[in-house]
C-alpha positions as CSV (number, residue, x, y, z in Angstrom):
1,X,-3.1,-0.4,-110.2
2,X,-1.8,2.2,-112.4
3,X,2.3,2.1,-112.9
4,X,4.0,5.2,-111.9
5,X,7.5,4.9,-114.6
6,X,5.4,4.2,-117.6
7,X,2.6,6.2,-116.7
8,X,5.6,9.1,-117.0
9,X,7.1,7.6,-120.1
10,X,3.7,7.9,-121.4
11,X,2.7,11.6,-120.6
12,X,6.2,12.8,-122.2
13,X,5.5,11.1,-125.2
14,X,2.0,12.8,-125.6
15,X,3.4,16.1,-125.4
16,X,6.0,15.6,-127.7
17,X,3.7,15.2,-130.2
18,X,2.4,18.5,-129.9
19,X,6.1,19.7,-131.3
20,X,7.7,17.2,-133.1
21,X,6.7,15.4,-136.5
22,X,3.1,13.4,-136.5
23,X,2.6,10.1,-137.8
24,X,-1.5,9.8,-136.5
25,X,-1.6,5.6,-136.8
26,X,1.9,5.3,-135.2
27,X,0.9,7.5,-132.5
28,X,-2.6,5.7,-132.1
29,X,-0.5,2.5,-131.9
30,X,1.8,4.3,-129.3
31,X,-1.7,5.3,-127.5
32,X,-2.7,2.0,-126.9
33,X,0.8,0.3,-125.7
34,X,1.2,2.8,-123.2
35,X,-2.7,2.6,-122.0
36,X,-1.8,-1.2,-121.5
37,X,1.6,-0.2,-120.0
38,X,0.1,2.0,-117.4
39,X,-2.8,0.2,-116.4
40,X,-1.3,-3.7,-117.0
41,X,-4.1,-4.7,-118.6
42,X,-4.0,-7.7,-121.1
43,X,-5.1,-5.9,-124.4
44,X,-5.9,-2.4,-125.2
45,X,-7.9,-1.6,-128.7
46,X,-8.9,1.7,-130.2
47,X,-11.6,3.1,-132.3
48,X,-12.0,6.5,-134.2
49,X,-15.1,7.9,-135.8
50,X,-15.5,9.6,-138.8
51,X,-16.9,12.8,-139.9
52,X,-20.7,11.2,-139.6
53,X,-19.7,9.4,-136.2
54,X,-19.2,6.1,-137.5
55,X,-16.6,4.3,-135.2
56,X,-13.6,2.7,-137.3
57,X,-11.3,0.5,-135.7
58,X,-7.8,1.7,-135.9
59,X,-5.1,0.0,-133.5
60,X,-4.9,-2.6,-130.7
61,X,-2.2,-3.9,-128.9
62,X,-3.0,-7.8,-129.4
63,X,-5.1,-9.7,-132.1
64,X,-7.9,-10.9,-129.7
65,X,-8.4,-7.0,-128.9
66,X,-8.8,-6.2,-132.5
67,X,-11.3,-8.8,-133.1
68,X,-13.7,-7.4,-130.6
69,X,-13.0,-3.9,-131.6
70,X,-14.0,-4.8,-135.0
71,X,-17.5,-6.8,-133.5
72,X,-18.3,-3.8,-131.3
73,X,-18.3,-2.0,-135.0
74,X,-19.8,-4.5,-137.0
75,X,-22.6,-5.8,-134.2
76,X,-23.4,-2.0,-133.2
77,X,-22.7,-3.1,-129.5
78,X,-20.5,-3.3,-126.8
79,X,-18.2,-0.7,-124.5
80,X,-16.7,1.5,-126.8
81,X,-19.9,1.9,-128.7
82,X,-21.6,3.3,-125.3
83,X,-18.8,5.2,-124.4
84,X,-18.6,7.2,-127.4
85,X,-22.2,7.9,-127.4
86,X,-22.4,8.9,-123.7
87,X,-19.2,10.8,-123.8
88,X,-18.2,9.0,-119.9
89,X,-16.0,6.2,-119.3
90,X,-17.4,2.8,-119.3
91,X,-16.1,0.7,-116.0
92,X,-17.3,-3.1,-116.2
93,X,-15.1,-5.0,-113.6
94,X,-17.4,-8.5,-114.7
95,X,-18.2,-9.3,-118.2
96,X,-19.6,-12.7,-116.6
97,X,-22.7,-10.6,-115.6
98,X,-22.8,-7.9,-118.5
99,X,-25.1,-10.6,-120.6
100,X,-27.9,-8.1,-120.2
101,X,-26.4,-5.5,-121.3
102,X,-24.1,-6.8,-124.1
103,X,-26.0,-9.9,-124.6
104,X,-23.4,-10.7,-127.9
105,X,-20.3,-8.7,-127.2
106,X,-20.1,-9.7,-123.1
107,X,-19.9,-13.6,-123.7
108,X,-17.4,-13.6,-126.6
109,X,-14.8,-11.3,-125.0
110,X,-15.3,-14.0,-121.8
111,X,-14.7,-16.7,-124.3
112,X,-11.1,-14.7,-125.4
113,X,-10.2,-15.0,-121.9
114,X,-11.2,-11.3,-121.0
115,X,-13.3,-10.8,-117.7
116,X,-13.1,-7.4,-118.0
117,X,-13.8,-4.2,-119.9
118,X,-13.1,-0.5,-119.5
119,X,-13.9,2.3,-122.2
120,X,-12.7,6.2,-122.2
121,X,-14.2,8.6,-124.2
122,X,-10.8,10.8,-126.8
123,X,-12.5,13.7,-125.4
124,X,-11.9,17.8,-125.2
125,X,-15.2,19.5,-123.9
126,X,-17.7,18.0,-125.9
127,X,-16.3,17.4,-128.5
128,X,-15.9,13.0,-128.7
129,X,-13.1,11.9,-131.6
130,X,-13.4,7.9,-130.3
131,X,-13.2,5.8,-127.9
132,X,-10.0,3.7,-126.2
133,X,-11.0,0.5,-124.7
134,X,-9.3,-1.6,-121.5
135,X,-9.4,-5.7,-121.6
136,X,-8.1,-7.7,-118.2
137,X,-8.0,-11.7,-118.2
138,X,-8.7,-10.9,-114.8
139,X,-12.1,-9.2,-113.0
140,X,-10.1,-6.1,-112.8
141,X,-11.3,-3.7,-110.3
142,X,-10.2,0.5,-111.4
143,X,-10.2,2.8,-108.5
144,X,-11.5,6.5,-108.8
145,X,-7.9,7.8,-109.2
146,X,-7.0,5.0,-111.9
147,X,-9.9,6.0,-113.7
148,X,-9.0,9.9,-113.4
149,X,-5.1,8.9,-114.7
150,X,-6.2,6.5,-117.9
151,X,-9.0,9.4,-118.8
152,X,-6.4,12.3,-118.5
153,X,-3.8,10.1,-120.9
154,X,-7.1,9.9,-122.9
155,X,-7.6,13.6,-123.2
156,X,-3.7,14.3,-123.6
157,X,-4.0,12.5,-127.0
158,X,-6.8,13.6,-128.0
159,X,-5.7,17.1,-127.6
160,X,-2.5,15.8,-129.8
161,X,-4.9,14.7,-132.2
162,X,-6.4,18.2,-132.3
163,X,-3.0,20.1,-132.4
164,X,-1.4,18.2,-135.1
165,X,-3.7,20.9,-137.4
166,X,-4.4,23.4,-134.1
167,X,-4.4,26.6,-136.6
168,X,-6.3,24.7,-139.1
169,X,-10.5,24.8,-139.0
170,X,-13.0,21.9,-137.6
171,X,-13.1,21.0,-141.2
172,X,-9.3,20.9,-141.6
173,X,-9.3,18.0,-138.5
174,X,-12.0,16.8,-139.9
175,X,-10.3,15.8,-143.6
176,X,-7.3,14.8,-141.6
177,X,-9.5,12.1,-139.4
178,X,-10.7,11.0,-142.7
179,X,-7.6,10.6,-144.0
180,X,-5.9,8.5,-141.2
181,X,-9.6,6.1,-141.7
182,X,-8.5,5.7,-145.1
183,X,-4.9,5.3,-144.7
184,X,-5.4,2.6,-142.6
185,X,-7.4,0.7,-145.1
186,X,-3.9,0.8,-147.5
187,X,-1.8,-0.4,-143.9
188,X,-3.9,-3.3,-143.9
189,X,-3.3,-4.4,-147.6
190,X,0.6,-3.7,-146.9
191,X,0.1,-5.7,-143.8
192,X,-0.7,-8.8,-146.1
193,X,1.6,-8.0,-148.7
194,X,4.4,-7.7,-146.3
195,X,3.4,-11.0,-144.4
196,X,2.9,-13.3,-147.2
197,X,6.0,-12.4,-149.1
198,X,8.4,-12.8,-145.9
199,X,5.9,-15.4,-144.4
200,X,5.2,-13.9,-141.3
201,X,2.1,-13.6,-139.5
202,X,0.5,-10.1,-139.8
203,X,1.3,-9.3,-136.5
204,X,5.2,-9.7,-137.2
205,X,4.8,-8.0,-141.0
206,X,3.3,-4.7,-139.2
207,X,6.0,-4.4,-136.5
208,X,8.2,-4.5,-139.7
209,X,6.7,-1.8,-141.4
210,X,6.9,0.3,-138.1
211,X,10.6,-0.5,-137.5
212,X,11.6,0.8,-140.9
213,X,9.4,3.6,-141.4
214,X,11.3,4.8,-138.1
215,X,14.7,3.7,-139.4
216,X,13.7,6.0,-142.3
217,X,11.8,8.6,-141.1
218,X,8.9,8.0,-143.5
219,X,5.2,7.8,-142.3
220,X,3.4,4.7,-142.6
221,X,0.9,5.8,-145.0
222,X,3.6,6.3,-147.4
223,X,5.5,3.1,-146.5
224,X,1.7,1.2,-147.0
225,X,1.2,2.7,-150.5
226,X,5.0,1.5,-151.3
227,X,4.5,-2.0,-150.4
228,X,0.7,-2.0,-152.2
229,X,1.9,-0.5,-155.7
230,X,5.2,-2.5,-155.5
231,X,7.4,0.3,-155.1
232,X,9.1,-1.3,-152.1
233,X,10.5,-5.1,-151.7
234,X,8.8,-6.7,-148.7
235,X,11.7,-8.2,-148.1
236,X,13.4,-4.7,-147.6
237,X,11.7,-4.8,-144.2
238,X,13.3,-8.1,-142.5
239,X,17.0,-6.3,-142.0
């Protein structure tokens, strides 16, 4: 049952992005809270490909989530991976009985305490930059109309995604894709600085990152290549 106030909250935030500054992995994190937000789902994760289609796992709203992101990737099966080849949404209300058709993925999301799985293609026309995925604890059941509201969130950001460089050309968006996919390799080295100096799981040590690069208006890429090369104290981020 899709929730009316942050389904609101959410579509405001989209557009802004079209006019104000652009931080693509805070946004993607933003993505991804509000899916879960609209639709109450458990966990939301999402994946981007690359300029040769190769899926990369970029945020999640829980650790669970992220692990089966990362499988999908790694075990070249499961919702996403179908979704962003077949360009349609992926509805699976019973992962009990998707054995057949994720005989690997289907019972290890059961054993995280997921029972079911929904994928939406980051679509404009044809054109397919990832794919957003929808986890319930419960066998969730999505009505045509919730379907239509989390797809059209879905297209809002991807057409963010396209305007951050709208003037540029297909190979400007494409460097800029790439770039977020590499930038996100640095957030996770940051992520382990950050939690082992201020011992704090790397959960907790990338919510501190976010909070200050806000506080400071900086972008996380930066704030990652700060805390890597030791420009930055860790411990900067627990006030």
């Amino acid at each position: 049952m899709i929730a009316s106030g942050p389904l609101m909250d959410a579509f405001v935030e989209m557009a802004d992005t079209l006019v104000d500054e652009f931080d693509l992995i805070d946004f993607l994190h933003h993505l991804a809270e509000h899916t879960a937000a609209i639709s109450e789902a458990s966990s939301v994760g999402l994946l981007l490909g690359d300029h040769d289609d190769r899926l990369t796992f970029m945020a999640a709203t829980s650790s669970s989530a992220e692990h089966l992101e990362l499988y999908q990737i790694q075990n070249l099966e499961g919702p996403c991976l179908d979704c962003f080849r077949i360009h349609q949404p992926v509805i699976v209300t019973d992962l009990s009985k998707a054995g057949g058709r994720w005989p690997a993925f289907a019972p290890l999301a059961v054993s995280k305490g997921f029972h079911s799985v929904h994928a939406f293609p980051l679509r404009l026309r044809d054109q397919v930059l990832g794919a957003l995925n929808v986890f319930g604890v419960e066998q969730l059941p999505l009505d045509d109309a919730d379907v239509r509201v989390i797809q059209a969130l879905a297209d809002v950001a991807t057409i963010a995604l396209l305007q951050e460089r709208a003037l540029a050309a297909a190979e400007t968006l494409t460097q800029q894709l790439q770039g977020a996919l590499n930038s996100r390799i640095m957030i996770e080295q940051a992520k382990g600085v950050v939690a082992q100096s201020n011992g704090v799981p790397v959960t907790e040590a990338f919510e501190q990152m976010r909070r200050y690069a806000r506080q400071h208006h900086a972008l996380l890429s930066e704030l990652a290549v700060a805390m890597v090369t030791g420009e930055l104290d860790p411990k900067d981020l627990r006030t």
